[in-house]
Structure formats: C-alpha cells, structure tokens
LUMDRENPA-382126 format. One record per residue (C-alpha): residue number from 1; x, y, z; residue in three letters. Coordinates in Angstrom, 2 decimals, padded with zeros to 5 digits. Example, Ala and Ser with C-alpha at 12.3 -4.5 7.8 and 13.67 -1.06 7.14 Angstrom:
> 1 / 012.30 / -004.50 / 007.80 / ALA
> 2 / 013.67 / -001.06 / 007.14 / SER
! end
This chain:
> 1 / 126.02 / 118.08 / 203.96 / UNK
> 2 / 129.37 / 116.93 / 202.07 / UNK
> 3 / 129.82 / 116.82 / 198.70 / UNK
> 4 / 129.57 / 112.96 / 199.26 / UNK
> 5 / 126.44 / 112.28 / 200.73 / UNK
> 6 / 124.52 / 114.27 / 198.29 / UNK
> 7 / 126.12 / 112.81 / 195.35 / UNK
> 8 / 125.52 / 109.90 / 197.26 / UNK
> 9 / 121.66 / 110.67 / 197.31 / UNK
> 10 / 121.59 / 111.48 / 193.90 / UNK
> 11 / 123.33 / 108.76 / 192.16 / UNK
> 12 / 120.81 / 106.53 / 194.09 / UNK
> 13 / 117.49 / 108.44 / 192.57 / UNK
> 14 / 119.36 / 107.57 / 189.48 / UNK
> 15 / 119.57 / 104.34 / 189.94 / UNK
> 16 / 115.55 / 104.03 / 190.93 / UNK
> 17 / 115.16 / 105.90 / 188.05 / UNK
> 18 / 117.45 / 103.19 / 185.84 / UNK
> 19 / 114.80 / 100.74 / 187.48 / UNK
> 20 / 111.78 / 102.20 / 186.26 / UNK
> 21 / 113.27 / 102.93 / 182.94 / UNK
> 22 / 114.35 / 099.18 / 182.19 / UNK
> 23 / 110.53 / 098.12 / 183.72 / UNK
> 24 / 109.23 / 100.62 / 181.22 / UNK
> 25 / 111.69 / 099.80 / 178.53 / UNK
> 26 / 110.85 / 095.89 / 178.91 / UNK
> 27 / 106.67 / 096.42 / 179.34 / UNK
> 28 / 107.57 / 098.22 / 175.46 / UNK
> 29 / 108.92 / 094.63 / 174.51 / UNK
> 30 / 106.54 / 092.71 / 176.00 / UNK
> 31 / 103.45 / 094.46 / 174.32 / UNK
> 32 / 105.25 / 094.89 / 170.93 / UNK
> 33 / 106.94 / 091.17 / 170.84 / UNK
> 34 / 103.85 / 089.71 / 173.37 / UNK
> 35 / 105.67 / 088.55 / 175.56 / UNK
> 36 / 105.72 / 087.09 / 178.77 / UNK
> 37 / 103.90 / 089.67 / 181.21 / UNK
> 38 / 106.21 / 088.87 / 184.15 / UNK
> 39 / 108.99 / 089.30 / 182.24 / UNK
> 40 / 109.08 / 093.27 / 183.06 / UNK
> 41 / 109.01 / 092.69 / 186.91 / UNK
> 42 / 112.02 / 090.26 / 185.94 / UNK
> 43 / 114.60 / 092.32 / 184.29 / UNK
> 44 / 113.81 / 095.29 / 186.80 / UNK
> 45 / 114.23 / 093.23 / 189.88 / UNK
> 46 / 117.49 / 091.74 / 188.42 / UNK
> 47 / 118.39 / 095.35 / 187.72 / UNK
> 48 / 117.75 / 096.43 / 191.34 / UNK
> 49 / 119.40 / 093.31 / 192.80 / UNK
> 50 / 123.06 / 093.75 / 190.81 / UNK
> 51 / 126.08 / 094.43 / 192.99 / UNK
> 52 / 127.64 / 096.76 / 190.61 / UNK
> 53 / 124.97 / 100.25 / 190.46 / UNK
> 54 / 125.07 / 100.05 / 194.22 / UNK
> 55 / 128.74 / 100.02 / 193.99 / UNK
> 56 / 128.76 / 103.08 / 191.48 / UNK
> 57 / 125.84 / 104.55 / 193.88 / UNK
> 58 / 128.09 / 104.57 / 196.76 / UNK
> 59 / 131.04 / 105.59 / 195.15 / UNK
> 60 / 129.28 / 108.46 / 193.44 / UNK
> 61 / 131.09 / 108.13 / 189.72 / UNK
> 62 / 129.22 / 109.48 / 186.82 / UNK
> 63 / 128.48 / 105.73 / 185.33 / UNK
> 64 / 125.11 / 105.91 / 187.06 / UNK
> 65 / 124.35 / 109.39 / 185.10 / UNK
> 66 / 125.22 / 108.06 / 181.67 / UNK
> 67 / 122.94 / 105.03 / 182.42 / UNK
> 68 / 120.36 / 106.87 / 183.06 / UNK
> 69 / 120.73 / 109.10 / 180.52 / UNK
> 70 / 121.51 / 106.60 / 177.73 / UNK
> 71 / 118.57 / 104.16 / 178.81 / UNK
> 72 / 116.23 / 106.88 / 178.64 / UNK
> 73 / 117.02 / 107.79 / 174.93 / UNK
> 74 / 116.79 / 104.05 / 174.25 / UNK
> 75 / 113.58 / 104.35 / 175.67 / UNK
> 76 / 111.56 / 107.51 / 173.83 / UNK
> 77 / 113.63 / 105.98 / 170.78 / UNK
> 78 / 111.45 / 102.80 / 170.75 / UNK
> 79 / 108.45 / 105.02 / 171.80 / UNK
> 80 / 108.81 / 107.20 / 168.64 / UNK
> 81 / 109.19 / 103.37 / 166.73 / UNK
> 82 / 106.33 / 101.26 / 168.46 / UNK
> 83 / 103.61 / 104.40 / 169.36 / UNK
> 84 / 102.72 / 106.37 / 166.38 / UNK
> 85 / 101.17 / 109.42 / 168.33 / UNK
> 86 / 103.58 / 111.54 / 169.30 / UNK
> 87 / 106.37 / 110.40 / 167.45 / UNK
> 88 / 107.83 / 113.79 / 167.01 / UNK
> 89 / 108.22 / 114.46 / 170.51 / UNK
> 90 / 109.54 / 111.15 / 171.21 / UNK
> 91 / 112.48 / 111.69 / 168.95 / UNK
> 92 / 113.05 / 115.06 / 170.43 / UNK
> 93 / 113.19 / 113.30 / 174.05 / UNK
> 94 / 115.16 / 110.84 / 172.97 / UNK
> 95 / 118.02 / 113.22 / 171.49 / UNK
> 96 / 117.83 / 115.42 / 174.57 / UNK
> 97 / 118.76 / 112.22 / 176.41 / UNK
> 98 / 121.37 / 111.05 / 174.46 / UNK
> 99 / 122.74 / 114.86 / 174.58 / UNK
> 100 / 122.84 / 114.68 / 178.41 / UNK
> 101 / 124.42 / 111.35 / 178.27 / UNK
> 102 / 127.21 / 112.45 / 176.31 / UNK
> 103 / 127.51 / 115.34 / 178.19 / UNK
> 104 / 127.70 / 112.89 / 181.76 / UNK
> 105 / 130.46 / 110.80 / 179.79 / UNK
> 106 / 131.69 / 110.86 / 176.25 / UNK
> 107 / 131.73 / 107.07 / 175.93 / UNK
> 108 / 127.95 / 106.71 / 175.38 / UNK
> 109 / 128.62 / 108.11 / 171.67 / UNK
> 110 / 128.70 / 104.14 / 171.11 / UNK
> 111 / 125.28 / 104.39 / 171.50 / UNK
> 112 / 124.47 / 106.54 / 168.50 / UNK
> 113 / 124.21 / 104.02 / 165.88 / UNK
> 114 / 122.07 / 101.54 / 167.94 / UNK
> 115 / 119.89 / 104.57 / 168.41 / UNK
> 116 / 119.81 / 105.14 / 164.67 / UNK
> 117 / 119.11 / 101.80 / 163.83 / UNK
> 118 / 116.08 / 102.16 / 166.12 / UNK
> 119 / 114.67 / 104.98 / 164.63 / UNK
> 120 / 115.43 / 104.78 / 161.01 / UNK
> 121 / 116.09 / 101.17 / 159.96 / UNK
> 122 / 113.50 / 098.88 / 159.08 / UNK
> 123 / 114.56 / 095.77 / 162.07 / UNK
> 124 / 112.21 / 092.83 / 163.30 / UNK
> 125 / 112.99 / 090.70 / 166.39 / UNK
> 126 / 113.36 / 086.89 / 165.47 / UNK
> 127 / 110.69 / 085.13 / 166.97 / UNK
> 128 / 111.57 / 081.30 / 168.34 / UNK
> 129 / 109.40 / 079.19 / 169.37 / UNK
! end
C-alpha cells in the first residue's frame, strides 16, 4: 500500500464517523428541544452529501481528523449537559477529544470557549414558533 491510499482509507472512516456523530449530535437536539424526528436523518444526509469532506477525504489533509475530533467533544459535552448519569465521564470524553483535536490541528482551540459555554454556563435555545 502507499502512504496515500491508506490515508485515503482512513480519512474516509473519519468522515462516516463525522456522519454518525452529527446524527447522534442532532437526535441530542431533537429529544432535548423536541424537535422534528426527521430532522437527524436530515443534517446527516446533508453531511454525507457535501462536496467538500470528500474533497478533504481524497486529498488526505488533516481537516477530516480535527472534525472528527472536535465534533466528538461537542458531542460528550452536551451529553455531560442533557444526561445526568454519567456526567463525569462525559466531561472526561469530551476533553480527551478536544485534546486529540488540537493535537490533529491547533486551530480547533477556537472551540474551547463554545465548549465551556456548554458545560458551565447556564444557556437555553430560543424557541419560535
């Protein structure tokens, strides 16, 4: 194998992985904020559709890494919010993500205060009707 191909393969088991993290992400929203049902098979089939992570995929460059990475700690983040079992280890999950996404790329330190503000400050979502 070169180099290529299996970053190649990897950057696209990333990118199914980016899939089931925004379907997970969104069914978190959608039982929290109730709403729509179909709105989590939405935003991961717009995901999977967008020209740009195959792009990245092909050209194996770390952006699908730091995605990953920084969705993921997003994800345990509103976990340790929303779930109140296990809140501890969702916080620990969520800083080992953000860890690995800083070490993919050092640009997803912009995500540190959104994570903050997801853990630690008090935020609701404006409901319109």
């Amino acid at each position: 194998f070169q180099l290529t191909q299996v970053g190649r393969a990897v950057s696209a088991i990333l990118d199914v992985g980016i899939v089931l993290i925004v379907y997970l992400l969104t069914s978190l929203f959608q039982r929290q904020y109730k709403w729509d049902r179909r709105i989590k098979y939405v935003s991961a089939f717009l995901y999977s559709i967008m020209v740009f992570p195959i792009q990245v995929s092909h050209f194996f460059t770390v952006d699908n890494f730091v995605t990953f990475f920084m969705l993921g700690a997003l994800y345990f983040a509103y976990r340790a919010r929303f779930l109140l079992s296990k809140r501890e280890l969702n916080i620990i999950l969520s800083a080992a993500f953000f860890g690995l996404a800083l070490a993919s790329k050092i640009n997803a330190i912009y995500i540190a205060p959104l994570l903050g503000a997801v853990l630690f400050l008090k935020l609701s979502l404006i409901h319109i009707s």
